[in-house]
DRENSESE-972852 format. One record per residue: x, y, z of N, C-alpha, C in turn; residue in three letters. Coordinates in pm, whole numbers, plus 50000, padded with zeros to 5 digits. Each point is the difference from the previous one (the first is absolute). Example, Ala and Ser with C-alpha at 12.3 -4.5 7.8 and 13.67 -1.06 7.14 Angstrom:
BEGIN
    n_X    n_Y    n_Z   ca_X   ca_Y   ca_Z    c_X    c_Y    c_Z  kemi
  51319  49431  50780  49911  50119  50000  50090  50120  50000   ala
  49965  50105  49928  50082  50119  50006  49923  50109  50073   ser
This chain:
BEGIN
    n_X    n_Y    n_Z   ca_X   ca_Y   ca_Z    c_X    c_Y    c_Z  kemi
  21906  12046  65935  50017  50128  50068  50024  50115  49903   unk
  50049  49990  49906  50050  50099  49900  49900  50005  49934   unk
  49910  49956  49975  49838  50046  49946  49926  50064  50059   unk
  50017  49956  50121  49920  50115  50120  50083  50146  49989   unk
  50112  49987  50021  50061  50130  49970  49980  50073  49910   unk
  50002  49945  49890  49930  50006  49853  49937  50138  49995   unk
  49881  49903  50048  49829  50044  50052  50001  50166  50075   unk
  50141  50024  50111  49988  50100  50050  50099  50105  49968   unk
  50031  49975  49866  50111  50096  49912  49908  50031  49955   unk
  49944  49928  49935  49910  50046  49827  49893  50134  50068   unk
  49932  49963  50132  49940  50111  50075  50089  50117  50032   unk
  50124  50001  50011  50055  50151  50032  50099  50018  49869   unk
  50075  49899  49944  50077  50058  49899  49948  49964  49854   unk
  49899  49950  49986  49939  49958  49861  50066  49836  49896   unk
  49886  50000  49970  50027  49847  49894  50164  50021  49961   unk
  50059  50076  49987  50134  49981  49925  50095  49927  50068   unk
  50015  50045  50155  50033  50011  50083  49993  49832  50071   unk
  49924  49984  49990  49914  49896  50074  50016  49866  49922   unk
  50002  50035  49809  50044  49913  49946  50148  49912  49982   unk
  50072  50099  50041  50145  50012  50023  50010  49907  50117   unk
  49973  49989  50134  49992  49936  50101  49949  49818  49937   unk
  49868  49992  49941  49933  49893  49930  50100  49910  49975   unk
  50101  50040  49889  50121  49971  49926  50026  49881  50139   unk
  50060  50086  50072  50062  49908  50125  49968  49873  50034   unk
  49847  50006  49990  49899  49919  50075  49957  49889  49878   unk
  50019  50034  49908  49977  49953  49871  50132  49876  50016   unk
  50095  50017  49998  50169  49919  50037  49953  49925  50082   unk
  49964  50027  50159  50016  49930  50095  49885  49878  49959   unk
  49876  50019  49919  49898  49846  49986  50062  49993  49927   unk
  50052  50019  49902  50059  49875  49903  50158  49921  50068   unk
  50000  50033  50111  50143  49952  50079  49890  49910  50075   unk
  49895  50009  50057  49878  49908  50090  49889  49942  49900   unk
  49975  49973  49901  49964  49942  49867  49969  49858  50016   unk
  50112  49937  50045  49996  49896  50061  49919  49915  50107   unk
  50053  50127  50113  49871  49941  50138  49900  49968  49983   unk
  49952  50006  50120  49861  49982  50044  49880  50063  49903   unk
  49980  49922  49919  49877  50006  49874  49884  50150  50044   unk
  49968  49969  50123  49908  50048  50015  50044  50172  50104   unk
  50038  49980  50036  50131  50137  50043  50043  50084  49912   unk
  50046  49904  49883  50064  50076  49917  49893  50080  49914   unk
  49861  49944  49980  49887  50013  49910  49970  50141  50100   unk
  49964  49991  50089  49960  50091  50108  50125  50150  49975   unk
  50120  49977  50017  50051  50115  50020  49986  50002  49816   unk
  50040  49947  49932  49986  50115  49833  49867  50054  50009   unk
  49891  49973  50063  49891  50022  49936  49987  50136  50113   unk
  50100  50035  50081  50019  50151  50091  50069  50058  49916   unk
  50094  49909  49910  50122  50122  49920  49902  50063  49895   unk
  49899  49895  49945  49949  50058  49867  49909  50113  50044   unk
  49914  49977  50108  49902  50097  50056  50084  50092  50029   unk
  50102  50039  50046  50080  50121  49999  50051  50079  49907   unk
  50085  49908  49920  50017  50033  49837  49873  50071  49924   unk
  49870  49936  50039  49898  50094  49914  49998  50092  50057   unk
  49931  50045  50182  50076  50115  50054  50067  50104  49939   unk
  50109  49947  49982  50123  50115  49908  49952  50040  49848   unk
  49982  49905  49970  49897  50052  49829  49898  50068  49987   unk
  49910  49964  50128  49883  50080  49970  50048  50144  50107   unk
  50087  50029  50049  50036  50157  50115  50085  50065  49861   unk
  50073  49937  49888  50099  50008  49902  49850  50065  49919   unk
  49940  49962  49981  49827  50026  49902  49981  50118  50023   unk
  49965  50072  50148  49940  50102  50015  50077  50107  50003   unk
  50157  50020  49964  50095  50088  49975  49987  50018  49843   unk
  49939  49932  49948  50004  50004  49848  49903  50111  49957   unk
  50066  50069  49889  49928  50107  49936  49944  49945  49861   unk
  50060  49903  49898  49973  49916  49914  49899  49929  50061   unk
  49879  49995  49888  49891  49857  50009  50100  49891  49976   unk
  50093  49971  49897  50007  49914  49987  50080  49935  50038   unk
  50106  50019  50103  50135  49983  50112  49863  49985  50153   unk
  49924  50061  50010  49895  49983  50086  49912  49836  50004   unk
  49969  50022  49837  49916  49848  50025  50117  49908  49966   unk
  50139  49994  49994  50093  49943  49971  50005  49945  50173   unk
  50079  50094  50042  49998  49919  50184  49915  49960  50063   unk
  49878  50032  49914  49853  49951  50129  49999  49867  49905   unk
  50029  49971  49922  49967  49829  49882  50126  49932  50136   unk
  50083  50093  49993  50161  49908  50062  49946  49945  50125   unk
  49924  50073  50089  49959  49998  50123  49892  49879  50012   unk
  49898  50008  49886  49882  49932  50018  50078  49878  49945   unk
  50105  49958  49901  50020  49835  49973  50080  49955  50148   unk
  50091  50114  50058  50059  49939  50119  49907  49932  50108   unk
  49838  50144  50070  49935  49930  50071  49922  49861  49928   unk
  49988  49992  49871  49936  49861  49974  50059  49847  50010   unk
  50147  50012  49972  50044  49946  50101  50029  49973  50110   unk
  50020  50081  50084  49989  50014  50157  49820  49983  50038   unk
  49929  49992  49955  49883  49951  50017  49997  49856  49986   unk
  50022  49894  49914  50027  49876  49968  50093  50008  50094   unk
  50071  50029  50064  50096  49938  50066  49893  50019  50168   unk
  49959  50102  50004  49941  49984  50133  49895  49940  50007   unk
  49880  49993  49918  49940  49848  49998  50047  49935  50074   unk
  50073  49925  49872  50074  49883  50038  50083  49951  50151   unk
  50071  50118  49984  50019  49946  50192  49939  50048  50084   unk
  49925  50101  50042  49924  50025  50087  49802  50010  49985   unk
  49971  50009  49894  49868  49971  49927  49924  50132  50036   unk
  49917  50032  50072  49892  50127  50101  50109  50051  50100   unk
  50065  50057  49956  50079  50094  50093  50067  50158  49960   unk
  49977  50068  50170  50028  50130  49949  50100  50069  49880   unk
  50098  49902  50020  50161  50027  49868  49895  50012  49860   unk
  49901  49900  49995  49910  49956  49822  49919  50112  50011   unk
  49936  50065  50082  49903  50120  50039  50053  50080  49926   unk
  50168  50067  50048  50057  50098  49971  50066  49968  49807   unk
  49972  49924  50001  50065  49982  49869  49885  50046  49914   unk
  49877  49957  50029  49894  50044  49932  49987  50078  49977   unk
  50006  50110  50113  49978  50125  50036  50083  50074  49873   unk
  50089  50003  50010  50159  50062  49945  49974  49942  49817   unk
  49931  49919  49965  49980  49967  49889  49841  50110  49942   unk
  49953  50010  50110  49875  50085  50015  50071  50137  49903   unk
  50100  50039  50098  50013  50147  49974  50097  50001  49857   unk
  50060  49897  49973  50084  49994  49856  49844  50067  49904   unk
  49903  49869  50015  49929  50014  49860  49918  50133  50045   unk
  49997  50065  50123  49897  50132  50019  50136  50106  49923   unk
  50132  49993  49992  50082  50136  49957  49997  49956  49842   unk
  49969  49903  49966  49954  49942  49821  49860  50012  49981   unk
  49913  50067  50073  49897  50019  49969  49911  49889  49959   unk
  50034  49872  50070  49920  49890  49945  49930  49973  50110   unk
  49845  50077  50046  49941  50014  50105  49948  49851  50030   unk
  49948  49938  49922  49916  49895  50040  50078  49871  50021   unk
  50157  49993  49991  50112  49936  50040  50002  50017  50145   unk
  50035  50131  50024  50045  50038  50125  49857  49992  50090   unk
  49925  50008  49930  49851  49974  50145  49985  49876  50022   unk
  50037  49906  49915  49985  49849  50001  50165  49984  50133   unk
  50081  50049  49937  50149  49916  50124  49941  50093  50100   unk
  49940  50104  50047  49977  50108  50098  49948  49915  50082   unk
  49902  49909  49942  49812  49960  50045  50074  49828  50055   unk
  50117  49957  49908  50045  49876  50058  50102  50046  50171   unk
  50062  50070  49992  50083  50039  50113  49856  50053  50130   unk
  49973  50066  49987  49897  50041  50054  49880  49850  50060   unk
  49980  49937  49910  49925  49861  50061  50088  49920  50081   unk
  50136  49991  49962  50112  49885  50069  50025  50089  50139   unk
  50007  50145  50013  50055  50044  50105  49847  49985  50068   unk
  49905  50007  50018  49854  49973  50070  50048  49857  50042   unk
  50010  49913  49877  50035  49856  50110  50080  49942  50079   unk
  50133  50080  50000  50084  49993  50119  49989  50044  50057   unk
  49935  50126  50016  49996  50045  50134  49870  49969  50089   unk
  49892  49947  49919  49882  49980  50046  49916  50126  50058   unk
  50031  50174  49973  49962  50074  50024  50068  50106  49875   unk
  49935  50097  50033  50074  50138  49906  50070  50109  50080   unk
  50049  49922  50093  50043  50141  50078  50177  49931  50015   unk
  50065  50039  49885  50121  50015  50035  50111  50073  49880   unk
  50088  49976  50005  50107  50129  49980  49988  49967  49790   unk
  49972  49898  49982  50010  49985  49851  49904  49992  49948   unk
  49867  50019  50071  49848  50036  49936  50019  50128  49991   unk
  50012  50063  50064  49987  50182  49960  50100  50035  49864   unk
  50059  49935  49941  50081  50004  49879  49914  49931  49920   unk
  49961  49890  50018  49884  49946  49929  49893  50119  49929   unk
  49964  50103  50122  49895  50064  49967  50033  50104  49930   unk
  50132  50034  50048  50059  50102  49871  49995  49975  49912   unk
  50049  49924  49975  50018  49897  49879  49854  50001  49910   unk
  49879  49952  50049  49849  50021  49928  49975  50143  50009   unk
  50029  50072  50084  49999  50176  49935  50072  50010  49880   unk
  50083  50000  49971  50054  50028  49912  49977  49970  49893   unk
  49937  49858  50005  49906  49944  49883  49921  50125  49932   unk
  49869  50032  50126  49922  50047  50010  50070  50120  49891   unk
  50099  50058  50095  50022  50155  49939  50044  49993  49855   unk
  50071  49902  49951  50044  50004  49897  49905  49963  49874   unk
  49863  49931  50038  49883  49966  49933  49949  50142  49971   unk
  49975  50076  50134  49909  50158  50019  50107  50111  49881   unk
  50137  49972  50026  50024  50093  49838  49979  49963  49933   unk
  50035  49870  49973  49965  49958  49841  49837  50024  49967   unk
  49913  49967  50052  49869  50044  49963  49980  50158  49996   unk
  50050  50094  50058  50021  50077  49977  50041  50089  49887   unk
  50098  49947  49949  50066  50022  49855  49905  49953  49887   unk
  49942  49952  50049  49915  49889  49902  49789  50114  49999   unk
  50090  50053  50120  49866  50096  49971  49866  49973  50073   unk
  49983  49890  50054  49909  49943  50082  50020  50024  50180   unk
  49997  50155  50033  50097  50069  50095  49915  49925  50166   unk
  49869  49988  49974  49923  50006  50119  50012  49807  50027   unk
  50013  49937  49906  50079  49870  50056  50159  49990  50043   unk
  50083  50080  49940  50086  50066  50041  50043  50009  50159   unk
  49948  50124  50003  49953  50031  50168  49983  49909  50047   unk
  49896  49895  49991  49933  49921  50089  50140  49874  50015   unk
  50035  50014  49957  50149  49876  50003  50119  50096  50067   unk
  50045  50130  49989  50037  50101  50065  49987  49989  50164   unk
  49830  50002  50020  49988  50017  50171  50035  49848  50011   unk
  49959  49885  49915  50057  49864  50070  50112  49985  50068   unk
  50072  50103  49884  50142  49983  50046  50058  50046  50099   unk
  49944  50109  50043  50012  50082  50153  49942  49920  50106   unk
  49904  49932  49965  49950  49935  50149  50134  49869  49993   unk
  50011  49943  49915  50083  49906  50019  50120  50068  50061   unk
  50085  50092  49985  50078  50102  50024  50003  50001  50160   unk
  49877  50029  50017  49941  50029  50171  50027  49875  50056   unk
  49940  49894  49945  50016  49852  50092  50115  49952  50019   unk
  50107  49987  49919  50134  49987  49987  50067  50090  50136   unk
  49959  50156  49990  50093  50081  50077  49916  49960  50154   unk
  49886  49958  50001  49913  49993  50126  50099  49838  50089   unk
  50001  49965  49913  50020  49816  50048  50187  50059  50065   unk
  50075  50052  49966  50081  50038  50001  50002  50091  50135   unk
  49956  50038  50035  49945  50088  50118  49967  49889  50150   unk
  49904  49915  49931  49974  49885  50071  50112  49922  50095   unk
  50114  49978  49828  50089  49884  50014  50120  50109  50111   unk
  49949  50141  49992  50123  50072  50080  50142  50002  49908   unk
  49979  49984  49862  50123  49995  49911  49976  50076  49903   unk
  49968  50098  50032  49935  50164  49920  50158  50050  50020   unk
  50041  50125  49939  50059  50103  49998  50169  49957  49920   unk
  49970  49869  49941  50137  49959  49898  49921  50037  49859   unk
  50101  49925  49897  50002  50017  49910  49892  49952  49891   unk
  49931  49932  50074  49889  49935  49937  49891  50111  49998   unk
  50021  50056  50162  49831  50116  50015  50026  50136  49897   unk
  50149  50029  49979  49991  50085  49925  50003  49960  49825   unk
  49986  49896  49977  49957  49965  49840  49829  49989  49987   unk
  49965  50000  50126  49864  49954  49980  49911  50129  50031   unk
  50096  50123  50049  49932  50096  50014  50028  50091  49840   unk
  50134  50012  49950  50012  50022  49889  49903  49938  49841   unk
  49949  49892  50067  49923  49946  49893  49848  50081  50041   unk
  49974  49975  50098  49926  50056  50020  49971  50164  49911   unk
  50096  50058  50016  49996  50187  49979  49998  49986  49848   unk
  50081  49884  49915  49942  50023  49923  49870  49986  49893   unk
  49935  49897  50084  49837  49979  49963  49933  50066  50011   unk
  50026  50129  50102  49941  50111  50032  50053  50088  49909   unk
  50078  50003  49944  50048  50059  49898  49966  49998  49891   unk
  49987  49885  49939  49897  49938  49866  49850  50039  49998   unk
  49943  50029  50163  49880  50011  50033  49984  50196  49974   unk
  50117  50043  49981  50011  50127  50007  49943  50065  50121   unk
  50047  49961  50104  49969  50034  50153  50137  50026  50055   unk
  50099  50116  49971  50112  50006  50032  50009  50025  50172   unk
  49876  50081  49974  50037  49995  50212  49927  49885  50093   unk
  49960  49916  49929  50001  49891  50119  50127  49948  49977   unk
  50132  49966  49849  50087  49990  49959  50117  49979  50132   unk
  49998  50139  50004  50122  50112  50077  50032  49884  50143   unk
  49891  49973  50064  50046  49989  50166  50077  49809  50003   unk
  49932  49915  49893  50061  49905  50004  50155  50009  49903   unk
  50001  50101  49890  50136  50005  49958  50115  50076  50071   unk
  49917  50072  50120  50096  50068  50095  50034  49909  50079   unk
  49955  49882  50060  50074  49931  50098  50045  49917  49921   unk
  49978  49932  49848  50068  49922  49990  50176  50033  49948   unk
  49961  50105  49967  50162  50109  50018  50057  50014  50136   unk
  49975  50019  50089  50037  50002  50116  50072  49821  50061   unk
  49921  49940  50005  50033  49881  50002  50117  49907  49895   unk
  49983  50020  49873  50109  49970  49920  50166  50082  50061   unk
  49949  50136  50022  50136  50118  50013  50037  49940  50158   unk
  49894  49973  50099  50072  49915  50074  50087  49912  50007   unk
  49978  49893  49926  50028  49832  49993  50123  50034  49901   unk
  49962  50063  49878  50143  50018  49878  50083  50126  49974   unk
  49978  50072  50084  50061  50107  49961  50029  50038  49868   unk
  50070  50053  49897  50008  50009  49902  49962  49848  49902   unk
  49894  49995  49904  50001  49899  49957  49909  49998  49865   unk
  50003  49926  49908  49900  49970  49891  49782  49989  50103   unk
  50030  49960  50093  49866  50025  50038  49978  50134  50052   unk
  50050  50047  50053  50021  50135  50037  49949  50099  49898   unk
  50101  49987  49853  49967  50128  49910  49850  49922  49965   unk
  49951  49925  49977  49874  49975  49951  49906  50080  50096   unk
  50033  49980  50161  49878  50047  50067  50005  50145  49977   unk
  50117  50076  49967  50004  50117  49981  49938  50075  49890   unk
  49989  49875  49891  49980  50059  49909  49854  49999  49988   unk
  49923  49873  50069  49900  50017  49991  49954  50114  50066   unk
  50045  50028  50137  49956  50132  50078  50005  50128  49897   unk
  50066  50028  49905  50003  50070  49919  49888  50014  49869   unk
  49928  49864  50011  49885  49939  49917  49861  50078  50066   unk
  50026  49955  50131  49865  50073  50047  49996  50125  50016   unk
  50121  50036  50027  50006  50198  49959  49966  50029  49877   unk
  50056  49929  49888  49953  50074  49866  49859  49969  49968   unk
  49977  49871  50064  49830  49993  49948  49899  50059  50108   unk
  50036  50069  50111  49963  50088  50043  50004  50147  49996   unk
  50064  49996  49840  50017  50185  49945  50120  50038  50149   unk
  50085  49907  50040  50069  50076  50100  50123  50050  49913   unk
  50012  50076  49932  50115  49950  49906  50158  50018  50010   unk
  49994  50124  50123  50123  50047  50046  50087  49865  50095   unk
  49869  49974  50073  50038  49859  50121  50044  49899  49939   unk
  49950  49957  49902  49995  49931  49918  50155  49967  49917   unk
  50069  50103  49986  50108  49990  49923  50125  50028  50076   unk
  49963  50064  50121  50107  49950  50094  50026  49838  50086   unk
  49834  49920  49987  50045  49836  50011  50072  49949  49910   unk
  49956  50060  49882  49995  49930  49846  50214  49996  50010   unk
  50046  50133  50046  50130  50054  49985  50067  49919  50157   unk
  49945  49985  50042  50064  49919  50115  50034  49841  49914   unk
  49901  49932  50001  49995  49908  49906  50087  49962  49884   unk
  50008  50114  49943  50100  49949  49902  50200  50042  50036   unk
  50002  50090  50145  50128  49972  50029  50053  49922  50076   unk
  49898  49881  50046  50035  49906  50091  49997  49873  49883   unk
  49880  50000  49926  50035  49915  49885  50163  50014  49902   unk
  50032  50099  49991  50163  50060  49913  50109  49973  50125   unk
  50000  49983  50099  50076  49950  50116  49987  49890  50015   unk
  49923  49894  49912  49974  49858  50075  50129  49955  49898   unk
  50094  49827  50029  50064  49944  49950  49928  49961  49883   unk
  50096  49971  49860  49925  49953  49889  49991  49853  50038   unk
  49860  49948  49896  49948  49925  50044  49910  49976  50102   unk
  50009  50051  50071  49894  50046  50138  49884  50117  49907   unk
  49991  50036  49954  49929  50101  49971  49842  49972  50064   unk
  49916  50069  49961  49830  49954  50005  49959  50021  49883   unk
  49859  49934  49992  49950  49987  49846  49937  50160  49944   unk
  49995  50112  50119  49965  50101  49972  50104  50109  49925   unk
  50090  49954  50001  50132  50088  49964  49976  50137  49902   unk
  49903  49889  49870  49947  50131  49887  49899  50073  50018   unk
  49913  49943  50067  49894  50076  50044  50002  50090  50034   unk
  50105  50011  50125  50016  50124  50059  50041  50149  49960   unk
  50100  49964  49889  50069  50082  49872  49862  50089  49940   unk
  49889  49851  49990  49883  50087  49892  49930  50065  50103   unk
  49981  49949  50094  49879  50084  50105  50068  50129  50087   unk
  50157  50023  49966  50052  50120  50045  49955  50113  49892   unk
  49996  49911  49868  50046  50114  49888  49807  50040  49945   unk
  49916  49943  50055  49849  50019  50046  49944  50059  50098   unk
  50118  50015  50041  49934  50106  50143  50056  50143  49991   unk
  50100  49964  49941  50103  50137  49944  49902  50081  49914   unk
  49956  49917  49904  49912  50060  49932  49859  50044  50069   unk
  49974  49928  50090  49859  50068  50025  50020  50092  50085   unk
  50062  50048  50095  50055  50115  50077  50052  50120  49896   unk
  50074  49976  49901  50005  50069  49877  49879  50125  49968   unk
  49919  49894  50025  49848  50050  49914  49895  50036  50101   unk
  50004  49995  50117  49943  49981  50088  49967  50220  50024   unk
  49881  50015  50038  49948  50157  49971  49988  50055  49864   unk
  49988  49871  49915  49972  50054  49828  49836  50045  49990   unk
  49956  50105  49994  49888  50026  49923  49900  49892  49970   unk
  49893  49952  50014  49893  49907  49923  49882  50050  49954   unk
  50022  49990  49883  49845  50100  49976  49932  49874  49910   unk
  49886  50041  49992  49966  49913  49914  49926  49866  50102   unk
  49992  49861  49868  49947  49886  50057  50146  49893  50016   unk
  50113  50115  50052  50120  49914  50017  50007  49972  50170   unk
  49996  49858  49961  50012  49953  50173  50088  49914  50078   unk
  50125  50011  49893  50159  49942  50002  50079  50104  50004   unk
  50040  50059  50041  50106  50116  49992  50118  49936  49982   unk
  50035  49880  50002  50117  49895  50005  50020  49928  49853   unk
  49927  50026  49926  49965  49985  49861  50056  50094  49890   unk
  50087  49924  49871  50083  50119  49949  49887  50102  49931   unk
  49868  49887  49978  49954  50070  49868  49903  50130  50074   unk
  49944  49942  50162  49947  50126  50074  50086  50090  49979   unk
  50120  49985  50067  50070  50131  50004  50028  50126  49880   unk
  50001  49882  49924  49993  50114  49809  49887  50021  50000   unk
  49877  49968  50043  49830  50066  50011  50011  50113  50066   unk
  50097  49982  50158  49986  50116  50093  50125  50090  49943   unk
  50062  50005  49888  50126  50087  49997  49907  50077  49867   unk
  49936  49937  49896  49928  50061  49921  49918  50097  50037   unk
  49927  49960  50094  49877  50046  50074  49997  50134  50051   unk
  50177  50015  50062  50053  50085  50061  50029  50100  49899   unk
  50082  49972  49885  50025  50099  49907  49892  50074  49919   unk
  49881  49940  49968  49879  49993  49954  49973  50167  50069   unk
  49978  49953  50121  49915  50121  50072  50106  50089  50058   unk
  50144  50015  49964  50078  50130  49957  49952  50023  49927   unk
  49952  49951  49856  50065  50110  49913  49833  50041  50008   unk
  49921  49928  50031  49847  50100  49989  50006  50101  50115   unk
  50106  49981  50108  50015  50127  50077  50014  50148  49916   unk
  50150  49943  49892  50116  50069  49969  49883  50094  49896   unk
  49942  49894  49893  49884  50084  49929  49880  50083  50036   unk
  49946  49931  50127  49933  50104  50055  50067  50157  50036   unk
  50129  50008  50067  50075  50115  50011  49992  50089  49893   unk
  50030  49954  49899  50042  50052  49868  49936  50068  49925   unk
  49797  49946  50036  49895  50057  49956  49918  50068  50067   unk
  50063  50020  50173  50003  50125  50107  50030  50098  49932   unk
  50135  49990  49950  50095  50110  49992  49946  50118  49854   unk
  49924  49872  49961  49973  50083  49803  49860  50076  50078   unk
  49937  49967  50076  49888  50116  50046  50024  50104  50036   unk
């Protein structure tokens, strides 16, 4: 029972929180160690799947890479045990699904894509065979789950410069996006916490796609829906902040920095430890918008087509002085006639 509880701390008060509780639960099997072999195999292998839980929610508060891939290693040796353990006593079952799954997303925040598409692609086949269909509450996570693949393939090719394969792994990732939030609709178990991660993922593939206003309408409800369910919370400032993402990459820049400023005083109000992984971001994308409102009605002359650019702006401040003083000299050689 205290693992399950675990499970529903670490969601409102964070891995720290949640680990603290563990402790408890940690005492009570080694007091039941003894029993029933297979009971006992069964509940550690809930404590450990929880325990990673807390390591990997402990991960995404992290501003350090290396305290980051520190709790997601902690997380992924816990579910690999709790995987061997669910095998073993239960073999093809939903508990081994979810373990997969959750091992999925360790090696996708370590960037080890072709890890995480392989445990994605195993959870995803085992949940098809228990249920003998695709229509239920832990396939549409499944499918998130291969979006995300998708999306995280479409930047990296991206960066890499090969933009129009890119894209094309980009829209994968949106249709997968769609099927996930569609099946969910189906199952009548739309409007929790799941539809708004999957709409947030969504906004930002559209984002990568540099399509900020198709962006806007799925990062608006999935703000709405989080601010429902958590009221003040680490998911909360993210959706905010992203809403603040699609303002600035929509040149909105004023709108833009009043999400951005919402965001970071609900993030400075959250308990430490609770934080979200956006914390610094927000600092830089205030002090980027500051600046571009700054500059914003500067002069462009020329083949300057950044006005947001230091070295335009010394083109357009030159540019400007330039044609004073050929004013000032023209005057001067009025006056001698």
């Amino acid at each position: 029972m205290k693992s399950w509880e675990a499970l529903q701390v670490n969601e409102v008060k964070g891995g720290k929180e949640a680990r603290k509780l563990l402790e408890k639960a940690e005492q009570f099997l080694k007091k039941e160690s003894n029993q029933n072999k297979q009971q006992y195999d069964g509940a550690r292998s809930m404590f450990l799947y929880a325990q990673a839980k807390a390591y990997y929610k402990s991960s995404e508060s992290e501003k350090e890479k290396k305290k980051k891939f520190f709790y997601c290693q902690k997380a992924l040796d816990c579910l690999q045990e709790s995987l061997a353990l669910n095998e073993k006593v239960y073999g093809c079952h939903t508990a081994t699904a979810r373990c997969l799954n959750e091992m999925g997303n360790c090696c996708s925040e370590m960037k080890k894509l072709e890890l995480a598409s392989s445990y994605y692609g195993r959870s995803y086949e085992m949940l098809k065979e228990l249920g003998g269909t695709n229509e239920h509450y832990d396939m549409s996570v499944a499918l998130n789950q291969i979006a995300v693949i998708h999306e995280q393939t479409g930047v990296k090719l991206i960066e890499e410069e090969r933009k129009e394969e890119g894209k094309a792994e980009l829209h994968k990732a949106i249709e997968f996006y769609q099927k996930a939030l569609d099946l969910e609709i189906k199952l009548k178990i739309n409007g929790f916490g799941s539809t708004a991660l999957f709409k947030r993922n969504m906004a930002n593939a559209y984002l990568y796609l540099e399509e900020p206003e198709k962006a806007w309408k799925p990062a608006l409800e999935a703000y709405e829906i989080r601010k429902r369910l958590f009221g003040d919370h680490p998911h909360v400032v993210k959706s905010l902040f992203q809403l603040g993402n699609v303002k600035y990459w929509g040149n909105e820049n004023k709108a833009a920095l009043e999400y951005f400023y919402k965001a970071y005083e609900m993030e400075e109000a959250l308990p430490e430890g609770h934080h979200s992984a956006v914390r610094k971001l927000i600092e830089d994308r205030i002090s980027l918008t500051k600046k571009r409102i700054s500059l914003e009605g500067t002069p462009k002359e020329g083949k300057c087509i950044n006005p947001f650019r230091p070295s335009c702006y010394v083109t357009q401040r030159l540019s400007t002085l330039l044609v004073n003083f050929l004013l000032l000299l023209l005057l001067l050689l009025l006056q001698k006639l």
